[in-house]
C-alpha positions as CSV (number, residue, x, y, z in Angstrom):
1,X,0.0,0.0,0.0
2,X,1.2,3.1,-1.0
3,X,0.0,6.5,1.8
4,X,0.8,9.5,0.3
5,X,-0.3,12.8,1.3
6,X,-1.2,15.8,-1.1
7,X,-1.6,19.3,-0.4
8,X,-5.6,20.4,-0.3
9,X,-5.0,22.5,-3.0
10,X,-5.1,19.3,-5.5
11,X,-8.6,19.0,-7.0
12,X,-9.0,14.9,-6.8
13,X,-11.6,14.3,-10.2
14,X,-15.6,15.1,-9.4
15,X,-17.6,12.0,-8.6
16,X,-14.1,9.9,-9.1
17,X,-13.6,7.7,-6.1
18,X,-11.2,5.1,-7.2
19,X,-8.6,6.1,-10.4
20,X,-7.6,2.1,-11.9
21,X,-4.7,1.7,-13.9
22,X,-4.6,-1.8,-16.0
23,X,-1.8,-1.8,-18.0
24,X,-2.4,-4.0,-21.4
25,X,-2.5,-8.1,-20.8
26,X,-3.5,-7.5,-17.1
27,X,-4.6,-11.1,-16.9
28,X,-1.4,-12.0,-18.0
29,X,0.5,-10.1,-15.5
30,X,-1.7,-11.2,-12.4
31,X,-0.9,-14.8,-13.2
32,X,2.3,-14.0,-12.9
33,X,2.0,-12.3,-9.7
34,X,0.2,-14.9,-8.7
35,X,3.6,-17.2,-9.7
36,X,5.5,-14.9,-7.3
37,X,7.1,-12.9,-10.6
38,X,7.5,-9.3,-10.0
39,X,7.6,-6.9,-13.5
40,X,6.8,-3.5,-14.4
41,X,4.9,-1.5,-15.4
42,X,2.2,-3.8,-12.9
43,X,-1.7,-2.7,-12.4
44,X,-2.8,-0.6,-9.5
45,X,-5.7,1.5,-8.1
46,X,-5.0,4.7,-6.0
47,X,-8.4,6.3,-4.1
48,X,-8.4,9.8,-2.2
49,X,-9.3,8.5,1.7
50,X,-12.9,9.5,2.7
51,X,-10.5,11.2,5.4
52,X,-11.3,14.9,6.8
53,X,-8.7,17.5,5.4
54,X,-6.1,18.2,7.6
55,X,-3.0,20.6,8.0
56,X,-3.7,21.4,4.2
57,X,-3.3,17.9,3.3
58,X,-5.7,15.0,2.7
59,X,-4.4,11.2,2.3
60,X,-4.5,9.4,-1.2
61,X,-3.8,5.0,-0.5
62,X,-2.7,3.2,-3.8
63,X,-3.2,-0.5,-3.4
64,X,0.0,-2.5,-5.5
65,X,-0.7,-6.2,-5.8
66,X,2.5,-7.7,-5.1
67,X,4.0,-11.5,-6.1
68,X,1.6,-14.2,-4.3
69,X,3.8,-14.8,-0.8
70,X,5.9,-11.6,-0.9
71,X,5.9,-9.6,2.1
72,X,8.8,-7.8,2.3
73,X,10.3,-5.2,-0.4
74,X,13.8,-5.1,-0.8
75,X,14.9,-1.4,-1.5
76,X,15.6,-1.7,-5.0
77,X,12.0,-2.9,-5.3
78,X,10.4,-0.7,-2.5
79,X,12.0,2.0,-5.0
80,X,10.2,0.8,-8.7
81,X,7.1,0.1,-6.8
82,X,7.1,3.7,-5.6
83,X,8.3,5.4,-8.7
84,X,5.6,3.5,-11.2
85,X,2.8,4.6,-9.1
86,X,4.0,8.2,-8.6
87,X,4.6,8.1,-12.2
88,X,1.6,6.6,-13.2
89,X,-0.7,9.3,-11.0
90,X,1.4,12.3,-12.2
91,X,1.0,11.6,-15.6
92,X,-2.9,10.9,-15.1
93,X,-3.4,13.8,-12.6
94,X,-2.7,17.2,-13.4
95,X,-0.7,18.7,-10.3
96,X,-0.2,15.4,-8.4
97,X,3.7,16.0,-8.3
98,X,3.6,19.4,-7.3
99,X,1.3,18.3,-4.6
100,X,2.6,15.4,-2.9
101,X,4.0,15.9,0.1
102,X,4.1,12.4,1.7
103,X,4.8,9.3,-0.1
104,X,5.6,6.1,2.1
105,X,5.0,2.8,0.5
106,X,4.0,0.0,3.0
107,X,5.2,-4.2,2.3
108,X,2.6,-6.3,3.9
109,X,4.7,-6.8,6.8
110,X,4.7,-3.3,7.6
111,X,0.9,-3.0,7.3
112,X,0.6,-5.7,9.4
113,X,3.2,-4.5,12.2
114,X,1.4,-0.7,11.7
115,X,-2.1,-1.4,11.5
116,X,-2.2,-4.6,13.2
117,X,-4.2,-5.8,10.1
118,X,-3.5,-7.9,7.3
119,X,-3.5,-7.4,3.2
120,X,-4.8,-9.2,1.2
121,X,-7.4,-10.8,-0.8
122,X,-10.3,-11.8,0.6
123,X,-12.6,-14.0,-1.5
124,X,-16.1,-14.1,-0.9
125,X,-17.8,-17.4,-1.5
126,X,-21.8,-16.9,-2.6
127,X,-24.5,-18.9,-1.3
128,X,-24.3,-22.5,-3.8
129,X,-26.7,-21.7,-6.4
130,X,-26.1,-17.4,-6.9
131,X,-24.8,-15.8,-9.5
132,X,-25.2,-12.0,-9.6
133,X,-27.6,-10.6,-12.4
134,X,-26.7,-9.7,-15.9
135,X,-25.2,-6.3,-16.6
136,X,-28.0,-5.9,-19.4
137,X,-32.1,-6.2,-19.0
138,X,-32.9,-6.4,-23.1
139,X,-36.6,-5.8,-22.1
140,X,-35.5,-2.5,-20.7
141,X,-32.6,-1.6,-22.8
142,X,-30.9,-1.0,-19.9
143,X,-26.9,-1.9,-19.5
144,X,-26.0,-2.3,-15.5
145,X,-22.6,-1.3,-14.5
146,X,-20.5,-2.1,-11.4
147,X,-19.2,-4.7,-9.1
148,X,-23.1,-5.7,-8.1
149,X,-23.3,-7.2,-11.8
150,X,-21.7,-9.5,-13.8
151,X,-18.8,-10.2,-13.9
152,X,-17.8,-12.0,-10.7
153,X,-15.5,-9.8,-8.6
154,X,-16.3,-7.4,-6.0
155,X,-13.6,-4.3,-6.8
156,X,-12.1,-2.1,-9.3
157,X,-11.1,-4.9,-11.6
158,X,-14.4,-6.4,-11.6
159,X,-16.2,-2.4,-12.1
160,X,-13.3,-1.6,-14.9
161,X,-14.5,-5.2,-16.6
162,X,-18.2,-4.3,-15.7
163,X,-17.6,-1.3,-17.9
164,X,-15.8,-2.2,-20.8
165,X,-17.6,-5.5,-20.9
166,X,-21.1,-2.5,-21.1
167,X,-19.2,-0.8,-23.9
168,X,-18.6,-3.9,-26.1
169,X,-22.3,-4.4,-26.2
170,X,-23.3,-1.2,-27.1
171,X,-21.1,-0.8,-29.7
172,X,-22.0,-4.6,-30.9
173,X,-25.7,-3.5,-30.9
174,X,-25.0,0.1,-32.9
175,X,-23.4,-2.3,-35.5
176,X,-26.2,-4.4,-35.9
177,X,-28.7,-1.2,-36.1
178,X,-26.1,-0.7,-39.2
């Protein structure tokens, strides 16, 4: 986890909770994180905390899935994981670099040892038999978007998915209107 603090005076994006950053073959790259292979550039997603402002600052947490068993970062490694994500937000936010005035990237172990909580993945198992609803209702034409829909996930990779999975139907049914 990546805690880094920005100055007030950075406007976070209207009605933008969560910014996800999926870098081409995705799937790919979590199977090998999933291996316990490192590699960059690596997917991420960064949120501004629901946290009050305060002394000018308000707290931004990136969330950096690491290689399945990892929980320590050595500093050449604690240093790429860092840079990418500060890299990847100043590009995708105007004024992040100027703003940040806190960046402190937390392994697993050091979440742990801080917050006396652990990291990671925590699959929820449905009831046998449920599958959540479709993300379109044809009788009402109307595409549903999010992590309560299809597909199965319940975070930012399953509402990114949820989204582009909306916009391939659309466009397949524009086609077809010809």
């Amino acid at each position: 986890m990546l805690l880094v603090a920005v100055s007030a005076e950075l406007r976070w994006p209207a009605k933008l909770h969560t910014l996800a950053w999926f870098p081409p073959g995705i799937a790919a790259e979590l199977r090998r994180r999933d291996a316990g292979q490192f590699s960059v550039p690596f997917g991420f997603h960064a949120f501004r905390s629901d946290l009050p402002i305060r002394d000018g600052c308000y707290p931004v947490n990136a969330f950096i899935p690491l290689p399945a068993g990892q929980r320590e970062l050595a500093t050449d490694r604690r240093a790429a994981v860092t840079e990418h994500v500060r890299g990847t937000l100043v590009r995708r936010l105007p004024g992040f670099d100027r703003a940040v005035r806190h960046l402190e990237l937390l392994s697993p172990a050091d979440f742990e040892r801080i917050l006396q909580l652990r990291s990671a993945p925590w699959p929820t198992i449905p009831p046998t038999g449920y599958t959540k609803p479709p993300s379109y209702d044809p009788d009402r034409g109307i595409h549903y978007l999010g992590t309560s829909v299809q597909p199965p996930g319940t975070h930012a990779g399953a509402a990114a998915l949820s989204g582009r999975l909306a916009a391939q139907q659309v466009l397949r049914q524009l086609a077809s209107r010809g």
